[in-house]
Each structure stands twice: as structure tokens, then as C-alpha cells.
Z-matrix of the N, CA and C atoms (Angstrom, degrees):
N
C 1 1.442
C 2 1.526 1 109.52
N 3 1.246 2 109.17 1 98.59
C 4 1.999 3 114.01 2 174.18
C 5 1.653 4 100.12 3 -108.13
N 6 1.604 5 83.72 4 127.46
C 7 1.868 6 113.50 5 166.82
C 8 1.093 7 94.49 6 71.27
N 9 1.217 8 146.07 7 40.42
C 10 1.237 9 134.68 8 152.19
C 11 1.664 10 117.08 9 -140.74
N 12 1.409 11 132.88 10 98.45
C 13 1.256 12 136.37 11 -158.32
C 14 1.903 13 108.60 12 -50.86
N 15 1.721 14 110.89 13 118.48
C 16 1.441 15 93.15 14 162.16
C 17 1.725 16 117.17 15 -139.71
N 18 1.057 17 107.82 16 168.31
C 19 1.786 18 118.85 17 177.90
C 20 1.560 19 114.78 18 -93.63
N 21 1.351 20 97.83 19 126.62
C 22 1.638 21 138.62 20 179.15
C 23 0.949 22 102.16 21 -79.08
N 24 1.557 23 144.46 22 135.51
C 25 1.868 24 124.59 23 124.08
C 26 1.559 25 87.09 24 -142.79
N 27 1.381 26 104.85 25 150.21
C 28 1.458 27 124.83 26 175.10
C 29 1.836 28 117.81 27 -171.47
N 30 1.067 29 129.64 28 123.87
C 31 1.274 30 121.96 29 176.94
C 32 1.933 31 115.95 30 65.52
N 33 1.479 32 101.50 31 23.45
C 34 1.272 33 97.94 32 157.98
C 35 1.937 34 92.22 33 103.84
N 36 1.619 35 118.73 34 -6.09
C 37 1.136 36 120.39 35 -171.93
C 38 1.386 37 113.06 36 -96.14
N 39 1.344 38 139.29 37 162.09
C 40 1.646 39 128.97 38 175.80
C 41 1.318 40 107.40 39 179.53
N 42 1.371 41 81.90 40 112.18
C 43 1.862 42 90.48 41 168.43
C 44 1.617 43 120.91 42 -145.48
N 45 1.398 44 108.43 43 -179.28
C 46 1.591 45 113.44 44 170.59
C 47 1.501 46 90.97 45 -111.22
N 48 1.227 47 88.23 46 132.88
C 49 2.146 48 92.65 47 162.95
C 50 1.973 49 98.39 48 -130.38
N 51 1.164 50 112.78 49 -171.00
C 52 1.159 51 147.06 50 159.47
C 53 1.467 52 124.34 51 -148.40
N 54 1.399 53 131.12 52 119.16
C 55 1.621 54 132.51 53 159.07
C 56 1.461 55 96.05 54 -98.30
N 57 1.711 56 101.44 55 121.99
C 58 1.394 57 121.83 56 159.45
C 59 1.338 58 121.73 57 -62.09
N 60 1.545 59 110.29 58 152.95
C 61 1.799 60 111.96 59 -175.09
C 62 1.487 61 101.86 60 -58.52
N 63 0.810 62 119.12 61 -25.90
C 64 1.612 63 134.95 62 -172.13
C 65 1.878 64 98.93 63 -57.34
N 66 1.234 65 114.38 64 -38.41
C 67 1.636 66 110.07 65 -163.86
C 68 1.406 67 93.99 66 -84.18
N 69 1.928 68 90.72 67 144.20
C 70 1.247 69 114.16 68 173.60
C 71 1.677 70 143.03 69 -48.91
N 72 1.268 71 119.00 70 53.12
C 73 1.119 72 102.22 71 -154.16
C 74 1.385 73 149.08 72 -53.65
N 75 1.486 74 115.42 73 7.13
C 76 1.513 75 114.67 74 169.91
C 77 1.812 76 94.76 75 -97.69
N 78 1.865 77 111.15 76 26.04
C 79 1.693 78 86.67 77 155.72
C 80 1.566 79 114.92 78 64.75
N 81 1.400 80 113.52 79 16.56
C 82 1.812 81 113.94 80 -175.33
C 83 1.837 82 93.48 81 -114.53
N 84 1.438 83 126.27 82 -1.23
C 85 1.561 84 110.38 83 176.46
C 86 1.412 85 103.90 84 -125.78
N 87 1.261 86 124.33 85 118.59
C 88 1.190 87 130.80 86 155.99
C 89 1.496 88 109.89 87 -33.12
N 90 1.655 89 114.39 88 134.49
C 91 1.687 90 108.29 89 177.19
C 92 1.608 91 99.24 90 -136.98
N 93 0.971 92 126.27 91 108.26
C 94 1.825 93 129.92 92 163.67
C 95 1.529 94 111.20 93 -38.76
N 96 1.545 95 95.61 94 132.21
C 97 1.562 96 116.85 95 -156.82
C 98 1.782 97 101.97 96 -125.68
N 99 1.557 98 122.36 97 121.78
C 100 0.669 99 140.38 98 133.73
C 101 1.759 100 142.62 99 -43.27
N 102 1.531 101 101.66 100 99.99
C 103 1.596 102 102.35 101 -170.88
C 104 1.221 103 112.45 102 -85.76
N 105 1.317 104 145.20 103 102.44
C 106 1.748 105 122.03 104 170.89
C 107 1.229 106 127.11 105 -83.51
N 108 0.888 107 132.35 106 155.46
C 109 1.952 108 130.21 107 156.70
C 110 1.508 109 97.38 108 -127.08
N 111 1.729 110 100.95 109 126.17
C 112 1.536 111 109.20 110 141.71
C 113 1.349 112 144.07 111 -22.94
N 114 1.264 113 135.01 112 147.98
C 115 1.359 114 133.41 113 174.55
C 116 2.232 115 112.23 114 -89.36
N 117 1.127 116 125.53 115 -167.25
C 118 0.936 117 127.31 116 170.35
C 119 1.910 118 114.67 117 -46.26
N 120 1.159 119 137.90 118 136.18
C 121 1.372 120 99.97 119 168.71
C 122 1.444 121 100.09 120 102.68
N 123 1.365 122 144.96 121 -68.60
C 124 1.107 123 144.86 122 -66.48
C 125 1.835 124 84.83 123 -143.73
N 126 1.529 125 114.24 124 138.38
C 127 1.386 126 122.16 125 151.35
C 128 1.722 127 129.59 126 -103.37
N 129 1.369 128 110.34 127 163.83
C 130 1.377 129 112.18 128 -137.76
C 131 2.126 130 70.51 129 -92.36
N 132 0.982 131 96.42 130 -33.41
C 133 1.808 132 109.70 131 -147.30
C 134 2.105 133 94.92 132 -73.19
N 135 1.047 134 85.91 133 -20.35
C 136 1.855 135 110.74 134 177.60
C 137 1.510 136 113.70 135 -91.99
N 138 1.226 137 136.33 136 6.69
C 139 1.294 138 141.81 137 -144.87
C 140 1.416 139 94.78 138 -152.88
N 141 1.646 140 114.13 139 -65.30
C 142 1.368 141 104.90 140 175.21
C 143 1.648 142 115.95 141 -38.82
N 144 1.042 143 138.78 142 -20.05
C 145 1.329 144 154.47 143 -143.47
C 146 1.816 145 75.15 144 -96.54
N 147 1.296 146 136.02 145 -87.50
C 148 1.051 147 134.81 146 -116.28
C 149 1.383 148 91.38 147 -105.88
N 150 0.978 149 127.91 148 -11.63
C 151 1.850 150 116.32 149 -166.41
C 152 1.901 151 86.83 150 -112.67
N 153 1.459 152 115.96 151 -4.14
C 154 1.666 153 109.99 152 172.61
C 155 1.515 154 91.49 153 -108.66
N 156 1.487 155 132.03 154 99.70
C 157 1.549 156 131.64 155 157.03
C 158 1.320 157 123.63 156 -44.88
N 159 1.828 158 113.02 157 -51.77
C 160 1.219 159 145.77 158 152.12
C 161 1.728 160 121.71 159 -20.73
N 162 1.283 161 107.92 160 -36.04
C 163 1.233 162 120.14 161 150.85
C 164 1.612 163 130.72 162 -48.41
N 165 1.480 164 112.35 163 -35.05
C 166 1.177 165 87.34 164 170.08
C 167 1.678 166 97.53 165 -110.99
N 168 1.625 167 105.35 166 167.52
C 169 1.475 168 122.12 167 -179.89
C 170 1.559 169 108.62 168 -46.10
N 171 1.469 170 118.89 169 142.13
C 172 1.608 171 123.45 170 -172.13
C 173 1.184 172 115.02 171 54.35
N 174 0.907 173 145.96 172 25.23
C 175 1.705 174 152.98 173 146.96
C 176 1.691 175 106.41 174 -82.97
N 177 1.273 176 117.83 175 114.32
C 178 1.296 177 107.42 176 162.86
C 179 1.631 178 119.76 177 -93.44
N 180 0.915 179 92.29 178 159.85
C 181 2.120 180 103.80 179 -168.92
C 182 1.779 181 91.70 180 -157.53
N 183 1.619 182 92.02 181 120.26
C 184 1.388 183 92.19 182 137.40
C 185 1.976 184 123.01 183 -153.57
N 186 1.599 185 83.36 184 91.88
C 187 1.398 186 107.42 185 172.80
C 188 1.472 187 107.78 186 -143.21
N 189 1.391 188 120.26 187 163.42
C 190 1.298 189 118.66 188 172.62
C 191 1.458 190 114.07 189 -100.01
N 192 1.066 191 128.23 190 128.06
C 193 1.348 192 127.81 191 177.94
C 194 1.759 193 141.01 192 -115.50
N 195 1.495 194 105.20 193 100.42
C 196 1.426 195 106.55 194 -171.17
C 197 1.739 196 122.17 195 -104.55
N 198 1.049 197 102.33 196 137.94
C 199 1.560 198 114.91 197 -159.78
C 200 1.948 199 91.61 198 -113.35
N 201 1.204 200 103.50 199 70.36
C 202 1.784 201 100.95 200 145.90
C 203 1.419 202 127.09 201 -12.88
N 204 2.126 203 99.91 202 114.38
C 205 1.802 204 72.07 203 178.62
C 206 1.265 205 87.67 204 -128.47
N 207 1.241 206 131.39 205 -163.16
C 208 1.535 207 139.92 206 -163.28
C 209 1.897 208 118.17 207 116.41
N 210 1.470 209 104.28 208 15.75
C 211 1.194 210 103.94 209 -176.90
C 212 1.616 211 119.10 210 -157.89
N 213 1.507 212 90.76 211 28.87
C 214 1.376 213 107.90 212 -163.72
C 215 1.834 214 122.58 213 -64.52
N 216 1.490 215 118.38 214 126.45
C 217 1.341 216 137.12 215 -157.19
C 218 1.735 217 97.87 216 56.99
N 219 1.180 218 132.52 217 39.71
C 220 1.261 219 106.88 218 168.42
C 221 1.767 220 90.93 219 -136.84
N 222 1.578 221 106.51 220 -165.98
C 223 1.634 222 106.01 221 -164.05
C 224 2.441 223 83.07 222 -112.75
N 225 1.404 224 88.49 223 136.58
C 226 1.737 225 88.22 224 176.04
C 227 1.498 226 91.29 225 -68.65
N 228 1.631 227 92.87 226 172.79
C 229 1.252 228 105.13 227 -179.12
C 230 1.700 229 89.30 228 -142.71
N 231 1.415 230 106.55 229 144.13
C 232 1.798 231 113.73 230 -137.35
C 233 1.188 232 79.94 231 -89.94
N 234 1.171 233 126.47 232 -95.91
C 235 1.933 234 137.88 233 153.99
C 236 1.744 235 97.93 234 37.36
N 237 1.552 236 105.51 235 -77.03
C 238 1.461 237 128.95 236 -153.70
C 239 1.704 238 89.97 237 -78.13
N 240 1.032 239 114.87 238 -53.78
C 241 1.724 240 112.07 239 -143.62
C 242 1.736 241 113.91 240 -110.08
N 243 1.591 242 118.37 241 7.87
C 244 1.209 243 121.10 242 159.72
C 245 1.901 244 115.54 243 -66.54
N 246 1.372 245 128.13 244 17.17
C 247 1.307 246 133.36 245 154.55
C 248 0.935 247 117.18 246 -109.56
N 249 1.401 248 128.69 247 3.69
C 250 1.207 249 131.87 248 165.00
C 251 1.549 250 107.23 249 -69.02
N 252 1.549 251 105.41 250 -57.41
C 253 1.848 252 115.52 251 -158.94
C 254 1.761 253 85.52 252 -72.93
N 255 1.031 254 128.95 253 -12.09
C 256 1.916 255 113.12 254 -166.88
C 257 1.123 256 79.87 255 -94.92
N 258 1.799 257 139.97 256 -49.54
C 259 1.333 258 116.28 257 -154.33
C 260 1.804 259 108.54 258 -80.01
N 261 1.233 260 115.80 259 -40.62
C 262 1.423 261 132.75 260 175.40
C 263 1.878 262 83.64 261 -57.86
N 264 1.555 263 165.29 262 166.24
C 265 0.698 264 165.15 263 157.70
C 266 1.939 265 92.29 264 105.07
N 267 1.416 266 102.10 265 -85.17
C 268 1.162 267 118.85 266 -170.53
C 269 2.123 268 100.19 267 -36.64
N 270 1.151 269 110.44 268 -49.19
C 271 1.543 270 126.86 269 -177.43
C 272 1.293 271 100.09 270 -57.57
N 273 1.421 272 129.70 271 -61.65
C 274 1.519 273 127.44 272 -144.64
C 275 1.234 274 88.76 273 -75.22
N 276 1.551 275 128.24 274 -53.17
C 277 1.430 276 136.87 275 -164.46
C 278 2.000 277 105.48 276 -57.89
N 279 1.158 278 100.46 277 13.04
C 280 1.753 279 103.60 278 175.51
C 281 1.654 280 93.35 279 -104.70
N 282 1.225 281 123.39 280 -15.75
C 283 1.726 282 114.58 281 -138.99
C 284 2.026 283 88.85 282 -120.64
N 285 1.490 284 108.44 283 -41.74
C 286 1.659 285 112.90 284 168.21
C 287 1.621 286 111.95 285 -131.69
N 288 1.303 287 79.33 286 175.55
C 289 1.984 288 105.63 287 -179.04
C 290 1.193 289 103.90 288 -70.70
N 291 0.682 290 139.84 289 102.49
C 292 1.693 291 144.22 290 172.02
C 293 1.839 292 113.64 291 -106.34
N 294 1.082 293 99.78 292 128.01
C 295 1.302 294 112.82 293 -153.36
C 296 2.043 295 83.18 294 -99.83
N 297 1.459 296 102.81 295 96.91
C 298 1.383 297 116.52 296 174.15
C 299 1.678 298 126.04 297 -44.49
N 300 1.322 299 109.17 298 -27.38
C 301 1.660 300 105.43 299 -163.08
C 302 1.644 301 79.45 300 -103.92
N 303 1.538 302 146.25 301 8.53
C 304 1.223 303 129.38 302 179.79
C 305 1.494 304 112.83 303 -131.01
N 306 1.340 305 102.24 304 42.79
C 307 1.660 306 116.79 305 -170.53
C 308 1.866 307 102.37 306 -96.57
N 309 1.090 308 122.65 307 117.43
C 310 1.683 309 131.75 308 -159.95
C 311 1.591 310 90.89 309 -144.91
N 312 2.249 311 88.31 310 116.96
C 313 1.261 312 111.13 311 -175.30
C 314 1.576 313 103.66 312 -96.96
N 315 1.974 314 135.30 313 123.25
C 316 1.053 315 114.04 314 164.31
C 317 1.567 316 113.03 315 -119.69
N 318 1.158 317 126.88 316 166.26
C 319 1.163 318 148.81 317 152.16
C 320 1.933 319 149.94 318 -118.24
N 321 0.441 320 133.36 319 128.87
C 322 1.670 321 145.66 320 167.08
C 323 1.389 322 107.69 321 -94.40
N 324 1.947 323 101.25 322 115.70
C 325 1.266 324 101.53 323 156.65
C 326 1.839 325 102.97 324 57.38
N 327 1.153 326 124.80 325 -140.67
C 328 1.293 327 115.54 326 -141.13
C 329 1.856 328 102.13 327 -94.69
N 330 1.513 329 108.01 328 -1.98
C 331 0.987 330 129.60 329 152.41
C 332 1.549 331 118.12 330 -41.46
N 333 1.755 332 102.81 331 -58.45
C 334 1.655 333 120.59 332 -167.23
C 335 1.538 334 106.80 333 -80.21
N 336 1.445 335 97.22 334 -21.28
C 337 1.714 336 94.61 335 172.03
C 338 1.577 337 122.32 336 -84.15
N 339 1.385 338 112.35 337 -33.26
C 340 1.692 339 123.25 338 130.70
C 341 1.710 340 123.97 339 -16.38
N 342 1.512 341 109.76 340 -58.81
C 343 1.403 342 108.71 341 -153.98
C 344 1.511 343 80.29 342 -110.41
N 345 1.160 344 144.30 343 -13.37
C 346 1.205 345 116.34 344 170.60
C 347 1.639 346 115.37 345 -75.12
N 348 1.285 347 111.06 346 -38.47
C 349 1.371 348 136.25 347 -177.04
C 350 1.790 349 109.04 348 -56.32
N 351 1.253 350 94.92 349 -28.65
C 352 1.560 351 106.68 350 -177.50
C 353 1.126 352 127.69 351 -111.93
N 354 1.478 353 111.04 352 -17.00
C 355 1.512 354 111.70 353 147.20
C 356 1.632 355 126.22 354 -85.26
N 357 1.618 356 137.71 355 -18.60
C 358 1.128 357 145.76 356 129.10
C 359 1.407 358 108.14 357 -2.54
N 360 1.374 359 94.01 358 -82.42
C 361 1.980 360 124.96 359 -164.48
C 362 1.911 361 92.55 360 -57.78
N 363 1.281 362 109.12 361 -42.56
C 364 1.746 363 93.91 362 -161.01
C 365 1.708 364 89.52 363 -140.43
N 366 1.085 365 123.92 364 80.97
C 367 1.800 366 145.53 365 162.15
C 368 1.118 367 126.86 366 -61.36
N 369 1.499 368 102.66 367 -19.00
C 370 1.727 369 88.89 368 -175.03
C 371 1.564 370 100.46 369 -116.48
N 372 2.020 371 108.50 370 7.31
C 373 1.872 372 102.17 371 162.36
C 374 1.447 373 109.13 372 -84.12
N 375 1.175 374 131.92 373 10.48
C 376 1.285 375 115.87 374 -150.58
C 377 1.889 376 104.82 375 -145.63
N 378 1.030 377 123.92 376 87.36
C 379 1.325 378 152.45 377 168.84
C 380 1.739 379 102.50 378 -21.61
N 381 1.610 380 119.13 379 -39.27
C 382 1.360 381 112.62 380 -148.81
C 383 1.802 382 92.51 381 174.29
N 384 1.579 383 111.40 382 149.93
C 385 1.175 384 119.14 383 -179.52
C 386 1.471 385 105.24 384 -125.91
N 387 1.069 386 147.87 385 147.05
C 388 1.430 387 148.96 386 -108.99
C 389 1.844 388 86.29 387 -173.66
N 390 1.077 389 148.21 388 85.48
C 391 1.396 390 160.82 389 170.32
C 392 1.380 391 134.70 390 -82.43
N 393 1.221 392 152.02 391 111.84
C 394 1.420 393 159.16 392 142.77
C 395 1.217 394 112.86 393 -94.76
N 396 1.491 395 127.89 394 129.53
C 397 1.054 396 144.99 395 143.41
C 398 1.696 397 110.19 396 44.02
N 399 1.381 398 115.69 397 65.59
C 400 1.440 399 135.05 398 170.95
C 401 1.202 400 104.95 399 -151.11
N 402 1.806 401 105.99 400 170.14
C 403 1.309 402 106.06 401 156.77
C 404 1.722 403 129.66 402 -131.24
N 405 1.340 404 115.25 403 -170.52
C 406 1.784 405 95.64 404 -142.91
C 407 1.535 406 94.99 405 -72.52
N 408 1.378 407 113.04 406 -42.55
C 409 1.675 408 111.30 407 175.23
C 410 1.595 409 127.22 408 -131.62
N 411 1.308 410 114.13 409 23.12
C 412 1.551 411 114.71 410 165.91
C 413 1.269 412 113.06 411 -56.90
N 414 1.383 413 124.23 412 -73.08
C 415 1.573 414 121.89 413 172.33
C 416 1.406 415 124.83 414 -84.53
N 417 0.961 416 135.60 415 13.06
C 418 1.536 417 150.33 416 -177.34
C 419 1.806 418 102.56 417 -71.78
N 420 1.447 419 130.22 418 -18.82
C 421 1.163 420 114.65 419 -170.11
C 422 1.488 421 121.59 420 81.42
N 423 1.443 422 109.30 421 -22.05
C 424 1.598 423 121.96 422 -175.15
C 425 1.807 424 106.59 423 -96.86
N 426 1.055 425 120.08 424 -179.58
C 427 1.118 426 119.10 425 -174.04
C 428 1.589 427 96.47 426 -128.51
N 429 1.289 428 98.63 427 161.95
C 430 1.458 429 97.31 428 170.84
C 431 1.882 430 119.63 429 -42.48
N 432 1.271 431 116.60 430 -68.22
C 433 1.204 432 120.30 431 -152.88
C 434 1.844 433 99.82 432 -72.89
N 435 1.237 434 121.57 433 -1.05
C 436 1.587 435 126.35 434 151.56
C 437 1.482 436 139.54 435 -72.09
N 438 1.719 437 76.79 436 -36.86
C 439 1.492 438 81.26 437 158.32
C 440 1.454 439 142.72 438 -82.89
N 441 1.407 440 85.16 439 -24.61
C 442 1.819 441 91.44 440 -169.00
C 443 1.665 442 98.15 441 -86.41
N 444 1.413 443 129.39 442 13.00
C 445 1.431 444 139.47 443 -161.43
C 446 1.250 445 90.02 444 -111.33
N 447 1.124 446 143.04 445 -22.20
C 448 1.100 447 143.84 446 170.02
C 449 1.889 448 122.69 447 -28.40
N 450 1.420 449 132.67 448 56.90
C 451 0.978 450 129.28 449 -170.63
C 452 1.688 451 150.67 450 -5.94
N 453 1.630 452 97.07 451 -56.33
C 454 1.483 453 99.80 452 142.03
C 455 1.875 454 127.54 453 -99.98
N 456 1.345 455 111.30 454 141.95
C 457 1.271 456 131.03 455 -165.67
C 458 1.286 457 106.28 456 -78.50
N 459 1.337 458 144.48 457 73.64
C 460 1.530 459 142.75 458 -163.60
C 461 1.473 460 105.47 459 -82.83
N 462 1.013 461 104.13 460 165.72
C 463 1.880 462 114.98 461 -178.77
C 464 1.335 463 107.07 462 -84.72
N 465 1.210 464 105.81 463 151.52
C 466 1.765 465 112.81 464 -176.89
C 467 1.462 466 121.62 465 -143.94
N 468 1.643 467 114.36 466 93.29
C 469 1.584 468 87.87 467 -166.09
C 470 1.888 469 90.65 468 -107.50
N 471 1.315 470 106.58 469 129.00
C 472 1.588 471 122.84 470 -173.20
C 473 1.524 472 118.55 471 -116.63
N 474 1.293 473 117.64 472 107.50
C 475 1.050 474 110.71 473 174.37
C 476 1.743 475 117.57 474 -108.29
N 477 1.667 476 119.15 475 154.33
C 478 1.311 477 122.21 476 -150.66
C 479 1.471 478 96.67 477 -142.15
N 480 1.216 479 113.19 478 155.56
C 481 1.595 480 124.34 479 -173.48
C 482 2.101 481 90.00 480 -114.41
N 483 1.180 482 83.79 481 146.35
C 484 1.728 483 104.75 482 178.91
C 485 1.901 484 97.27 483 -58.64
N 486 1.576 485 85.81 484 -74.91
C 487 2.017 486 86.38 485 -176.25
C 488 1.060 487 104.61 486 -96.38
N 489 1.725 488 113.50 487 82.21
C 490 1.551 489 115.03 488 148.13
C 491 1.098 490 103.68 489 -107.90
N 492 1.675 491 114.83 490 132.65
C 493 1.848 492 104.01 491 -169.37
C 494 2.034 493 94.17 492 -119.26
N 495 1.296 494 106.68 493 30.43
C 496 1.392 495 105.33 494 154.96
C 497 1.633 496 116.21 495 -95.96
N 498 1.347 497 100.54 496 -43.42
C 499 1.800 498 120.56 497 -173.61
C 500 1.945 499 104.06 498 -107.70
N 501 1.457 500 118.65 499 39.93
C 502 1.671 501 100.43 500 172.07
C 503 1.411 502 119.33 501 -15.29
N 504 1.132 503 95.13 502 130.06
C 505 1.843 504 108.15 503 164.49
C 506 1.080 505 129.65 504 -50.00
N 507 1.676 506 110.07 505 -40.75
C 508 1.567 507 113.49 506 173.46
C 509 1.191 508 118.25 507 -80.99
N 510 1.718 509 133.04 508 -17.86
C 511 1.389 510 124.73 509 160.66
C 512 1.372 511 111.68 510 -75.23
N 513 1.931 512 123.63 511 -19.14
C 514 1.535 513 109.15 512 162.97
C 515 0.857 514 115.54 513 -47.83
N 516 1.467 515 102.90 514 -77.42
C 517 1.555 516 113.14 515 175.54
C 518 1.643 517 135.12 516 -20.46
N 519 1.202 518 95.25 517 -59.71
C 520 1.672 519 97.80 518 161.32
C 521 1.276 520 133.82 519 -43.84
N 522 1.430 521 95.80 520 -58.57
C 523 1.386 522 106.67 521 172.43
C 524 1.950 523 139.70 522 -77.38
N 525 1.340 524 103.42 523 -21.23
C 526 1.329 525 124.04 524 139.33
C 527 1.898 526 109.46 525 -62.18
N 528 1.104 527 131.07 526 -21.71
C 529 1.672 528 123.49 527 -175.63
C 530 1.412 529 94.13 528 -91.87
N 531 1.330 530 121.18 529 -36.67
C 532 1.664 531 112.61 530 160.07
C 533 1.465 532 148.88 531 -55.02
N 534 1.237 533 78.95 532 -22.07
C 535 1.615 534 90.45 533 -174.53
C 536 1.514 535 100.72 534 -90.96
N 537 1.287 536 113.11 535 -63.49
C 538 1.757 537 113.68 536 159.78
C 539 1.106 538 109.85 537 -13.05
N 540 1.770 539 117.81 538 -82.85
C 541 1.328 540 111.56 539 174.44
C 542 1.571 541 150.28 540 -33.34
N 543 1.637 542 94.20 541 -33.01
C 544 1.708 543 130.02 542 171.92
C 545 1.859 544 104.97 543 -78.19
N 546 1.366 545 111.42 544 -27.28
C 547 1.750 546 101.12 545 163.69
C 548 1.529 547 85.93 546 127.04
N 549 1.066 548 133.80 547 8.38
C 550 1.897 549 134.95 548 176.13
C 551 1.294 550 120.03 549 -46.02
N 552 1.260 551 165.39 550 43.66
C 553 1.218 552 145.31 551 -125.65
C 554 1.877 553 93.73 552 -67.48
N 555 1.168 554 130.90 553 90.64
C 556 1.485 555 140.80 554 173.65
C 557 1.323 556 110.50 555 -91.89
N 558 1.805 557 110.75 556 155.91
C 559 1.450 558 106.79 557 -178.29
C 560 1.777 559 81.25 558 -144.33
N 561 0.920 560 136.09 559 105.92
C 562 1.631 561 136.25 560 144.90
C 563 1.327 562 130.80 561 -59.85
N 564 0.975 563 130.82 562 136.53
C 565 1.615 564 129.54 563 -144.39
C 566 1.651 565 94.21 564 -151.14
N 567 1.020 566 121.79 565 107.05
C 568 1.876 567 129.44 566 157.43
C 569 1.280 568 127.58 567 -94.93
């Protein structure tokens, strides 16, 4: 299915993706794939929409984009549902070319505590972390000194709202000044 967003589930797996007109279709070019997770609230099938531009007519895109589902209108829970994004990943990568060193995990909200939590845990699948309004290890289940142990140093560009009084600014902040410090190449954005 190219340029037109559709839903997967099989063997316990489920997602929304999109392949842009842009992807190769005899499957001979690797193309960098976009993972999303939802926020609190939030659907996977509603998301694919917005993190695939390419979706609508005259938008060009060329990335593939899959929107994890398994947690639909509710908030993930990082602990429980980081086998979701490896198996949903692990699945799609049977179906396209996925260009391995350009695989970029994002999240919103409890989403970002998801993809932070899961790029931490597994650093060297994940090219780049893609951020809204979370932070790198308050809800992640991990502790600081797990995270920043994290072997490879992935990119992180995170952006944060002043009055979010789930994710404070000054524990972003902090904790984005850690990771920097720990070797993160991070960019924080207000």
C-alpha cells in the first residue's frame, strides 16, 4: 500500500504506517523510517496522519512512517510496552527496506517517555529521538545513571512547553543538561 495510510495487526503486532510515493518499490533502496507513539488520550491511526505529511496530495515525504498501536486512547506505559515498538519495528522491517542506521524513534507526552525509555534500553537501533513534551527519565522506569549508560549516544531533538506541569521545564532542562554532559548530541527547543 503506497501513499495511502494503512493498519497492520498480526501475531500480537499493530500498527498504522504509511510508505511514501517516494519508496522504492522493487524494495532495492533502503528508506529511513519514522516510529511514533501517541501521547495520553491519543490514537496511533490519528497520528499516522500527522507525522506522514506525504499523506496528503503535494506534500513530498520520503520516509516511511509507523505509528505503534496497542494503547489506543489510553497513556503507554514504558515498563509494559517497549516490546511493542521492537516487535512493531522488528514486523514492518519484514514488509520494507529500511535503511537501519536511519531508524528515528518519536514520542509525545507518554509516547516520549516510551521512546526515550526505548531508545536508552536499545541505542544503537535508533539513529535519533524525535521529542514532545516529556522528559529523558522521569517516567521511563529507568533511573538516571541507566540512562545515560546507554552505550551509543543517539541524537535528540526535544522540544518543551514553559507551563507544562506534567514535564517542568527545569527538570527538562536538567535532564537534557545531562545527557549533553553524558555525550547526547541534544537540541532543546521552547
Amino acid at each position: 500500500m503506497v501513499g495511502e495510510p494503512f493498519f497492520y495487526s498480526s501475531g500480537g503486532v499493530e500498527y498504522w504506517a504509511f510508505v511514501p510515493d517516494s519508496y522504492d518499490r522493487t524494495n532495492q533502496t533502503p528508506t529511513k523510517l519514522l516510529i511514533w507513539l501517541h501521547g495520553c488520550g491519543g490514537e496511533s491511526e490519528g497520528d499516522i496522519w500527522v507525522v506522514s505529511p506525504g499523506a496528503e496530495q503535494g506534500v513530498a515525504q520520503d520516509w516511511l512512517s509507523l505509528a505503534v498501536g496497542g494503547r489506543e486512547g489510553q497513556c503507554w506505559v514504558p515498563g509494559a510496552d517497549e516490546p511493542k515498538v521492537l516487535a512493531a519495528l522488528a514486523d514492518f522491517e519484514t514488509h520494507f527496506n529500511i535503511d537501519r542506521r536511519r531508524v528515528f524513534l518519536g514520542g509525545y507526552s507518554s509516547g516520549g517517555d516510551l521512546a526515550y525509555r526505548t531508545g536508552f534500553r536499545n541505542s544503537s537501533t535508533f539513529a535519533g529521538l524525535l521529542i514532545e513534551n516529556s522528559a529523558p527519565w522521569s517516567e521511563t522506569g529507568l533511573s538516571k545513571a541507566e540512562s545515560l549508560a546507554a552505550p551509543t549516544k543517539f541524537h535528540v531533538a526535544q522540544l518543551a512547553h514553559l507551563e507544562d506541569t506534567t514535564y517542568a521545564i527545569g527538570t527538562v532542562r536538567e535532564q537534557i543538561a545531562a545527557m549533553s554532559a553524558a555525550g547526547f548530541p541534544v537540541a532543546l527547543k521552547r
